[in-house]
Every structure is written in C-alpha cells, then in structure tokens.
C-alpha positions as YAML, in Angstrom:
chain: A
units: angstrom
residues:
- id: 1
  name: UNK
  ca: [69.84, 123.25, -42.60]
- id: 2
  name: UNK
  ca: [73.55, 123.74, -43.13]
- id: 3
  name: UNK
  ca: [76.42, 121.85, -41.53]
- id: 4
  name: UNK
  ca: [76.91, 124.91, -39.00]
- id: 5
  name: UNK
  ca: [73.48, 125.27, -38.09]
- id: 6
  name: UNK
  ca: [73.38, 121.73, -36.83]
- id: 7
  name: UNK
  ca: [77.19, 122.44, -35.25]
- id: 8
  name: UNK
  ca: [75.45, 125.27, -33.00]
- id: 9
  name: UNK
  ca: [71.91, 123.75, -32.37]
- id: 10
  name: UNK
  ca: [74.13, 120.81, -30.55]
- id: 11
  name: UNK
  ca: [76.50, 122.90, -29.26]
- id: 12
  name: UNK
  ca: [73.53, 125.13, -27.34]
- id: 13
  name: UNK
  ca: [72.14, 121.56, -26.33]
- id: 14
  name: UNK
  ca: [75.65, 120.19, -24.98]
- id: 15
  name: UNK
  ca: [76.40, 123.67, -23.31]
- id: 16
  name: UNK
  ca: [72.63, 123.51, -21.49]
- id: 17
  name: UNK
  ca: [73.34, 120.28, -20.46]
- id: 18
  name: UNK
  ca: [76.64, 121.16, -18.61]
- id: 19
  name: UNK
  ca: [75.28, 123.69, -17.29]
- id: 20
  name: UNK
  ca: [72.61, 122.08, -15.18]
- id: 21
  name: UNK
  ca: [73.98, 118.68, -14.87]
- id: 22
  name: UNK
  ca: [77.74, 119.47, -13.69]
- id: 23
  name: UNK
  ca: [79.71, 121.78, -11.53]
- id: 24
  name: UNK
  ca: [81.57, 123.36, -13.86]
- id: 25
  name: UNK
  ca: [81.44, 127.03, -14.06]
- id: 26
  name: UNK
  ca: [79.29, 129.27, -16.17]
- id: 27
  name: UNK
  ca: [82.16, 131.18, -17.86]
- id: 28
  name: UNK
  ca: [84.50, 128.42, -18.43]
- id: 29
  name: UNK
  ca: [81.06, 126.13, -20.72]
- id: 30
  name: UNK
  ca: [80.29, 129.23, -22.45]
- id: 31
  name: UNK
  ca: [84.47, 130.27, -23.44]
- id: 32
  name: UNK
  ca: [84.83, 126.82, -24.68]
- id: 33
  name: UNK
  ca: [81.26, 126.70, -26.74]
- id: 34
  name: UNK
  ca: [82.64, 129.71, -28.21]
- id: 35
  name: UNK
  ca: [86.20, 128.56, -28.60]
- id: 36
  name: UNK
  ca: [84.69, 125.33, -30.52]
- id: 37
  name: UNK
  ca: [82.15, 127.24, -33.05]
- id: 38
  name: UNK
  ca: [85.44, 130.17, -33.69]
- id: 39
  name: UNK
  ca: [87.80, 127.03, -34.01]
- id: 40
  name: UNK
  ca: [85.15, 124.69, -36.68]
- id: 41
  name: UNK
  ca: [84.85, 128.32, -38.39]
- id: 42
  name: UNK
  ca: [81.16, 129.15, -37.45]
- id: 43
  name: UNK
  ca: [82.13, 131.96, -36.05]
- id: 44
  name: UNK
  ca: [84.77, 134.49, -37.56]
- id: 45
  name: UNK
  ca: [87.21, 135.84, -35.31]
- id: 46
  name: UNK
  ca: [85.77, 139.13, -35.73]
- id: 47
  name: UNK
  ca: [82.48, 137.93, -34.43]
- id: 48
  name: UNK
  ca: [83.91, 135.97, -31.72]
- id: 49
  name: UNK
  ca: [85.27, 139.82, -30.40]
- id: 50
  name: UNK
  ca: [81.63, 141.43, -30.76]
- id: 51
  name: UNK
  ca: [80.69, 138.86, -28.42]
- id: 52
  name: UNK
  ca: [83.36, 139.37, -25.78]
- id: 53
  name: UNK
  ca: [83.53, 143.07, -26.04]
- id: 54
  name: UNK
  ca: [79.46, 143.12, -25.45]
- id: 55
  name: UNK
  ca: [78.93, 145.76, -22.12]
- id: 56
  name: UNK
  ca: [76.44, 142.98, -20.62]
- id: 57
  name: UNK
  ca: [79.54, 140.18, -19.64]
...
C-alpha cells in the first residue's frame, strides 16, 4: 500500500474518532479531513470540488 493509502486509512480512523469522542461538529472534522488529504496532495483540487458540489451535503 502506497504512502496515500495509509495517509487516508488514518485520516478515516482520526476523523471517526473525533467524531464520537469530542464535541466538535460534524462539518468542521470532515472540512479539515478534506483540507489535510487536498493539502498532502491525495486529493486534487478538482476532486476536492466533486466532493463539495455532491447534491447529498
């Protein structure tokens, strides 16, 4: 497994984590996940639209 597969398994774990453990809220753990994986270059900025523009958020 690549470098970036490994960068979003533990990035899914840290972001599950927040989730139930803290009171921080939903959209503000799942803008900076995504923030982190477009920042590292997992994700390309066109990507990181899809995902925002997607009908279901």
């Amino acid at each position: 497994m690549e470098w970036q597969g490994i960068l979003t398994l533990a990035t899914l774990f840290s972001v599950l984590s927040t989730l139930m453990l803290t009171r921080f809220s939903a959209d503000l753990v799942l803008m900076a996940a995504l923030a982190l994986l477009l920042i590292l270059g997992v994700l390309s900025p066109a990507e990181a639209w899809l995902v925002l523009a997607t009908q279901g958020l």
